[in-house]
C-alpha positions as a Markdown table, in Angstrom:
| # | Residue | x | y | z |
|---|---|---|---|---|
| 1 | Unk | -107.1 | 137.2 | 36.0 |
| 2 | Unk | -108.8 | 135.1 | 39.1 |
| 3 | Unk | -112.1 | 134.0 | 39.5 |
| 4 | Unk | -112.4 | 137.3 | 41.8 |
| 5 | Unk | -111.2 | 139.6 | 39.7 |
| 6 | Unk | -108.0 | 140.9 | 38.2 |
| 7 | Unk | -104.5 | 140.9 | 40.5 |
| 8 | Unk | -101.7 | 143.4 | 38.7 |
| 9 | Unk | -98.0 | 142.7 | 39.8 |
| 10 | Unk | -94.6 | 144.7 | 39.5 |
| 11 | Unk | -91.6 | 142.3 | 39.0 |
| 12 | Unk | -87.8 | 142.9 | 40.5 |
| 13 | Unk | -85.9 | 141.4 | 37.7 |
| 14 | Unk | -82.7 | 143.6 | 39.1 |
| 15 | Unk | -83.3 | 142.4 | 42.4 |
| 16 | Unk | -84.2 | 138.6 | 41.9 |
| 17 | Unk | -83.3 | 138.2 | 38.0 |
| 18 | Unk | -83.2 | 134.5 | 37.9 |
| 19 | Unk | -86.6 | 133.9 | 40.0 |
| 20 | Unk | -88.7 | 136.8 | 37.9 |
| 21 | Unk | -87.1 | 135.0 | 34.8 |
| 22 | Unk | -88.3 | 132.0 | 35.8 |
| 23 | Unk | -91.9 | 133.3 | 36.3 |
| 24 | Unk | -92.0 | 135.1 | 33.2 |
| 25 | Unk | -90.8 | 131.6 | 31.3 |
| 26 | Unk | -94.6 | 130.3 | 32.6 |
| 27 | Unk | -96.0 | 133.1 | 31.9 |
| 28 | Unk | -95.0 | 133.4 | 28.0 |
| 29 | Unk | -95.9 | 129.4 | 27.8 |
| 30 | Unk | -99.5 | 130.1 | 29.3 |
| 31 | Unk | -98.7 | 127.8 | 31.8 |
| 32 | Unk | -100.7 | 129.1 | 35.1 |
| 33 | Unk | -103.9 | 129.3 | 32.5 |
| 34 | Unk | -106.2 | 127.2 | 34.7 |
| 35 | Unk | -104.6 | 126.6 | 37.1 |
| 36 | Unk | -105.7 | 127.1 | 40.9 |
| 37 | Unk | -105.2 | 129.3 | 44.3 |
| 38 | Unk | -105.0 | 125.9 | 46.4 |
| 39 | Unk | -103.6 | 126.9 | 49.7 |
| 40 | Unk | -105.6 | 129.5 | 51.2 |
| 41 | Unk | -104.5 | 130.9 | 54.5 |
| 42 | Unk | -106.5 | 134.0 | 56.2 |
| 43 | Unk | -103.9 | 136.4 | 57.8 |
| 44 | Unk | -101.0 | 135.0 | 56.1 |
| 45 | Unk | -100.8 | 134.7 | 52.5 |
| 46 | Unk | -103.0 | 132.6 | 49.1 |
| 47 | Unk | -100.8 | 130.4 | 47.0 |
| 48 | Unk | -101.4 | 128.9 | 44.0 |
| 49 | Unk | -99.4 | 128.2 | 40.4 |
| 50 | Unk | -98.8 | 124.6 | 40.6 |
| 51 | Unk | -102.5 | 122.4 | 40.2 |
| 52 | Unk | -104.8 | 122.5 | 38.0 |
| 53 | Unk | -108.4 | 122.6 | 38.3 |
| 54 | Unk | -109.0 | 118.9 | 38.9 |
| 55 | Unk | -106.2 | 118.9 | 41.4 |
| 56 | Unk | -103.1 | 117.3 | 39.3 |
| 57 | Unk | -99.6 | 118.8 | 39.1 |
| 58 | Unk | -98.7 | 120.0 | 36.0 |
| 59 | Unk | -95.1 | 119.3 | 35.2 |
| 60 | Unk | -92.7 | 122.0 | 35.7 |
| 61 | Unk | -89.2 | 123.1 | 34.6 |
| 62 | Unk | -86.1 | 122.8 | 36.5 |
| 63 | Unk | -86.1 | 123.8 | 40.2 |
| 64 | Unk | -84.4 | 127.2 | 40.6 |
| 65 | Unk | -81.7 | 128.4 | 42.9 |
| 66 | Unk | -83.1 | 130.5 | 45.8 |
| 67 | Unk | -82.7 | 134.2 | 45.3 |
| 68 | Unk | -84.0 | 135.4 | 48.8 |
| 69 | Unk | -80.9 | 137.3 | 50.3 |
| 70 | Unk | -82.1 | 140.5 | 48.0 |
| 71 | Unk | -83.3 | 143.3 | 50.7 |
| 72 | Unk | -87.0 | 142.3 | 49.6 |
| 73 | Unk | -89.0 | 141.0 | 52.5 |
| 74 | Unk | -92.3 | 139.4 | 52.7 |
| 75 | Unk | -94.0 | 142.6 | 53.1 |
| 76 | Unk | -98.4 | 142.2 | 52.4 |
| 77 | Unk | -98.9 | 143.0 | 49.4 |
| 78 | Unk | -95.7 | 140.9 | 47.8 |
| 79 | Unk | -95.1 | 137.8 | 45.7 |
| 80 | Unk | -92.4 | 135.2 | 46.6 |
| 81 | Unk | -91.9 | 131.8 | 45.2 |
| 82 | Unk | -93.1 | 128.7 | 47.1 |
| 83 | Unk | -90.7 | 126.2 | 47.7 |
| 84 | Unk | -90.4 | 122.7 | 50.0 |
| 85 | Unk | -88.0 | 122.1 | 52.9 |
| 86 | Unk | -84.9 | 122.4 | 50.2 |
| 87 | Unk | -83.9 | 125.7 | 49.8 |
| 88 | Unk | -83.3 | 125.1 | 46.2 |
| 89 | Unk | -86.5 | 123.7 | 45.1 |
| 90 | Unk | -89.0 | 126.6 | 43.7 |
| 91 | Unk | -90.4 | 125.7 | 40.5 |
| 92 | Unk | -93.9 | 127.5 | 39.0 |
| 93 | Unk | -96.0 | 127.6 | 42.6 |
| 94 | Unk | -96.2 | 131.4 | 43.9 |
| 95 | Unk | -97.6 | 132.9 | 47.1 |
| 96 | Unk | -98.8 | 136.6 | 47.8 |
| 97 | Unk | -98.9 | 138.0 | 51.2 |
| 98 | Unk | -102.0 | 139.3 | 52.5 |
| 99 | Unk | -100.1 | 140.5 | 55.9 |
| 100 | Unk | -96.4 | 141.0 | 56.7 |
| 101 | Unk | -94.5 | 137.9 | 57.0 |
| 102 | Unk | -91.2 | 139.1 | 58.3 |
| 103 | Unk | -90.3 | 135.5 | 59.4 |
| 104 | Unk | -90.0 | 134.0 | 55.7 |
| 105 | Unk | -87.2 | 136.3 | 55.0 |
| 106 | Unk | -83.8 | 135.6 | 54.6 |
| 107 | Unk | -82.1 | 135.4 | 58.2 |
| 108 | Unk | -79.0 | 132.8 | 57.6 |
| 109 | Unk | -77.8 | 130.1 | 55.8 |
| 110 | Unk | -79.7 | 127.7 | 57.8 |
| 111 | Unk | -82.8 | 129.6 | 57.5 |
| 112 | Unk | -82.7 | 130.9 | 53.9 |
| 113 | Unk | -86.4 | 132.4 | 54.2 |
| 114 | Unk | -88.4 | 132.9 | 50.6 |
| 115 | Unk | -87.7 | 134.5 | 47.5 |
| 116 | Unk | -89.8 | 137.9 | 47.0 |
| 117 | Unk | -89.6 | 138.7 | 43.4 |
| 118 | Unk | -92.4 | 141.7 | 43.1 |
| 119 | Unk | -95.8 | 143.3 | 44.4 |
| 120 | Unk | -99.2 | 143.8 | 43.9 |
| 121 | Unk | -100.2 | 147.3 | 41.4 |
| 122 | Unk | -103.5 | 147.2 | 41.9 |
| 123 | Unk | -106.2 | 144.4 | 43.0 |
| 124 | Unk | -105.4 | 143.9 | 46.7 |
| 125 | Unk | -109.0 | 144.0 | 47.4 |
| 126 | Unk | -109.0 | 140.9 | 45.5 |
| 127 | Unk | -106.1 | 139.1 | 47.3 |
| 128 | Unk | -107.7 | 139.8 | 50.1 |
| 129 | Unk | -111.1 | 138.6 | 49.2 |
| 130 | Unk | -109.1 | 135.3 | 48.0 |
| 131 | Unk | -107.8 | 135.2 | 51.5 |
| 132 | Unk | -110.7 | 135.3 | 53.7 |
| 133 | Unk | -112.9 | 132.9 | 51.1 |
| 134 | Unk | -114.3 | 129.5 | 53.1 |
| 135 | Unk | -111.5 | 126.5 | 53.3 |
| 136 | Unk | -111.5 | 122.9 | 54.3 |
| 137 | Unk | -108.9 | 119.9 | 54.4 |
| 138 | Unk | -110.2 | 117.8 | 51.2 |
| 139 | Unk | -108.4 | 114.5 | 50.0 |
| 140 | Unk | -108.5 | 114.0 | 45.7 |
| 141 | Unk | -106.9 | 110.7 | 44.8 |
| 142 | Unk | -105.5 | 109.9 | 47.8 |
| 143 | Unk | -103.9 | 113.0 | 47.9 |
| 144 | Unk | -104.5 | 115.2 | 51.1 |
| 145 | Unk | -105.0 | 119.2 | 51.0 |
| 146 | Unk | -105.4 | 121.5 | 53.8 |
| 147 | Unk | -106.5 | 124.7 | 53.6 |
| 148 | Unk | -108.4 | 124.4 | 50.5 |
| 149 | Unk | -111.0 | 126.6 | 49.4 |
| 150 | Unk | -114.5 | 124.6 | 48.9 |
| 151 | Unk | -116.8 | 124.7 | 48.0 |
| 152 | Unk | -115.7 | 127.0 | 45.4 |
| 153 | Unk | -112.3 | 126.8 | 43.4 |
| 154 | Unk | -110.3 | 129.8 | 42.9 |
| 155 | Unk | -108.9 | 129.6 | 39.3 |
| 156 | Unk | -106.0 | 131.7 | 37.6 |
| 157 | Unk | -108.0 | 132.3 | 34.2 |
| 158 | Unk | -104.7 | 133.5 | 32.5 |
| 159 | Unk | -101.5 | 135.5 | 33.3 |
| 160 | Unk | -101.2 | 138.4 | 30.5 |
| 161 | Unk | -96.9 | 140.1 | 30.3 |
| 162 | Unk | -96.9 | 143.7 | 30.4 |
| 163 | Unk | -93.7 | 146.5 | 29.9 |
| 164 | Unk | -94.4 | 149.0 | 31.9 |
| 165 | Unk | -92.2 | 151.9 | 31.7 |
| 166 | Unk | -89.9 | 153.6 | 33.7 |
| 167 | Unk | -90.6 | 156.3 | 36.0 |
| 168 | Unk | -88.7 | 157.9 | 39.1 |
| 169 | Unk | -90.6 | 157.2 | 42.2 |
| 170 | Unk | -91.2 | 161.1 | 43.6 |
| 171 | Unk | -89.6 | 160.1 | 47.0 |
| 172 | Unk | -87.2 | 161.8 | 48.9 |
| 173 | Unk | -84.7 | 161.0 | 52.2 |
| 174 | Unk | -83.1 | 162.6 | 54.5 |
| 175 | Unk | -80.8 | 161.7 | 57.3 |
| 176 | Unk | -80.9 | 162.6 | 61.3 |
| 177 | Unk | -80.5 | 161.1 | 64.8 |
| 178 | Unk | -82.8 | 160.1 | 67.6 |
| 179 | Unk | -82.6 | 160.9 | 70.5 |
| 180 | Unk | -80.3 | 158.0 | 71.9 |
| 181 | Unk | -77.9 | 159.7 | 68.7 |
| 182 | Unk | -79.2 | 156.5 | 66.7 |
| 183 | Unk | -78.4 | 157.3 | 62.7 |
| 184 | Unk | -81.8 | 157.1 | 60.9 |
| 185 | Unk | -82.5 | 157.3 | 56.8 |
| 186 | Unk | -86.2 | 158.7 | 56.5 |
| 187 | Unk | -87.9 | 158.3 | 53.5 |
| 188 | Unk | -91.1 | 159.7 | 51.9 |
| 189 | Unk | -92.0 | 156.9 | 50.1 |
| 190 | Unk | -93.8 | 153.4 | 51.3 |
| 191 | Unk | -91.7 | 150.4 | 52.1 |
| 192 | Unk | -93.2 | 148.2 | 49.3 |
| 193 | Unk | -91.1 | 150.9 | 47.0 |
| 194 | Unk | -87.9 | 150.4 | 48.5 |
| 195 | Unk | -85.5 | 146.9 | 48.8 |
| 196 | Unk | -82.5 | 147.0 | 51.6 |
| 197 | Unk | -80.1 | 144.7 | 51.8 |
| 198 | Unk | -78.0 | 145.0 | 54.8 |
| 199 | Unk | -74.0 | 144.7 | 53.4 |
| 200 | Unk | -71.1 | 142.5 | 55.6 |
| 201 | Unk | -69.1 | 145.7 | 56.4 |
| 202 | Unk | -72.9 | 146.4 | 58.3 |
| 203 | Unk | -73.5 | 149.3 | 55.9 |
| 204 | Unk | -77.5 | 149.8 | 54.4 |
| 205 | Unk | -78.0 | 150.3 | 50.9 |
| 206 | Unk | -81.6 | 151.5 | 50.0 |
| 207 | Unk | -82.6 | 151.3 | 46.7 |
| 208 | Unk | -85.7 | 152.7 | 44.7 |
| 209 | Unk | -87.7 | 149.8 | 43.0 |
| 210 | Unk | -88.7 | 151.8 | 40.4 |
| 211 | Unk | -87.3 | 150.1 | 37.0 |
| 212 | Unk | -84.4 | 152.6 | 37.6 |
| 213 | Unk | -83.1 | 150.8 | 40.8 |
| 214 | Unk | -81.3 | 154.1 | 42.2 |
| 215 | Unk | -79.4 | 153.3 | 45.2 |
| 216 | Unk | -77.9 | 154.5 | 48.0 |
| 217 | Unk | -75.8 | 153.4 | 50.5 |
| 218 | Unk | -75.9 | 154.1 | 54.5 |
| 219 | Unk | -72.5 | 154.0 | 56.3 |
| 220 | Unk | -74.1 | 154.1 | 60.1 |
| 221 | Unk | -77.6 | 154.2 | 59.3 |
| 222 | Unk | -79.0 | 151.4 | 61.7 |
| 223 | Unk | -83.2 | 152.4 | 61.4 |
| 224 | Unk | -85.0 | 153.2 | 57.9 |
| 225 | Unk | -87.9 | 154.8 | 58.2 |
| 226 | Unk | -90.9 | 155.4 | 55.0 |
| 227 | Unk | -93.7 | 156.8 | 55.1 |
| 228 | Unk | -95.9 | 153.9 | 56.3 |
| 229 | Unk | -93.7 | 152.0 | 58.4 |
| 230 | Unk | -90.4 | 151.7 | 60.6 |
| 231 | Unk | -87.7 | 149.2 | 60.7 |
| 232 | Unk | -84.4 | 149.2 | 62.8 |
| 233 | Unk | -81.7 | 146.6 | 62.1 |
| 234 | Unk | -79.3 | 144.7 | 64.3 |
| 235 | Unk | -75.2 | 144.0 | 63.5 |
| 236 | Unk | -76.9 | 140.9 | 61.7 |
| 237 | Unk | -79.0 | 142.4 | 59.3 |
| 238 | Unk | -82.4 | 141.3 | 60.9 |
| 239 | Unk | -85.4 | 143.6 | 60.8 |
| 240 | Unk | -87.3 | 144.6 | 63.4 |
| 241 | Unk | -90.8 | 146.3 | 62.3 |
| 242 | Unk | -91.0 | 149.7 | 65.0 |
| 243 | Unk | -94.3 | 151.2 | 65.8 |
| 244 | Unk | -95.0 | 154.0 | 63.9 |
């Protein structure tokens, strides 16, 4: 709960099992209770998870190891672990998108991108309302922040665990060619319901995140396409977003 209003998130535990563990871990400890949004960024994404509400760090566990190469991408909508220059350096702050950020995701060893670990349910309006709220650079104890949201702080009032249970996504797929004879798997569902990871022998495998994680797997399928959005992917694995 945020001082706008309640956010509901799904977590990938089969897709990024150490990262949603990690979460969960500051979760069950009340840990983000009072704690703040303090990186606001309009047309990009909110982050918070790491301050409290007179601006100190709260001390944290362990850094974790960077679970980014999943099939997840920083689609709006998703929450991904915030991290510093090191790859392996995530800890309790979190970000959610409030737009697509394709260019955080994993795209080589060099650039490792962010961990997406789940997705906004329900309360987008209020990530959204976090997002466009009023920010300034402010300086507490000779500590600087940019991007801050003043004159008003945004506070994470508590994080409450849920089980939700498991139900098959009603989506369906079908395969079929363009007309350049380009393999494409078309599904009925939206991408935020799907992870791909692209494989090394440049095979897709699609699966449903649905708490079943039913997958398939796509032998010359270079372009995925759902019901909201298109994507076509290189020998690298890169995604490039199509019009729809």
């Amino acid at each position: 709960n945020t001082s706008y209003g309640p956010i509901f998130l799904e977590l990938y535990p089969a897709n990024a099992p150490e990262t949603v563990s990690n979460f969960l871990s500051y979760v069950d400890e009340n840990f983000y209770d009072w704690t703040i949004f303090h990186r606001v960024i309009d047309n990009f994404m909110i982050q918070g998870g790491g301050l409290n509400q007179s601006l100190a760090s709260k001390p944290t566990h362990s850094p974790i190891t960077l679970e980014s190469k999943t099939g997840l991408s920083n689609l709006a909508g998703t929450i991904a672990m915030a991290r510093t220059a090191t790859a392996d350096s995530a800890t309790s702050q979190f970000y959610i998108n409030t737009v697509d950020n394709p260019f955080l995701d994993y795209k080589s060893p060099s650039s490792p991108g962010y961990a997406v670990f789940g997705k906004v349910l329900e309360g987008m309006d209020v990530v959204n309302a976090i997002g466009s709220t009023h920010v300034s650079s402010v300086t507490v104890n000779g500590v600087a922040y940019q991007n801050f949201p003043y004159p008003y702080v945004i506070s994470i009032y508590g994080v409450d665990r849920y089980v939700a249970s498991a139900t098959q996504l009603p989506t369906t797929h079908t395969l079929k060619a363009n007309e350049y004879g380009v393999a494409i798997a078309s599904f009925s569902g939206s991408r935020l319901d799907y992870g791909i990871k692209v494989n090394a022998n440049n095979t897709l495998t699609v699966t449903k995140l649905d708490g079943q994680h039913t997958s398939e797997t796509f032998g010359d399928a270079l372009r995925v396409e759902f019901a909201d959005s298109k994507f076509a992917y290189d020998l690298d694995g890169n995604a490039g977003k199509l019009p729809c």
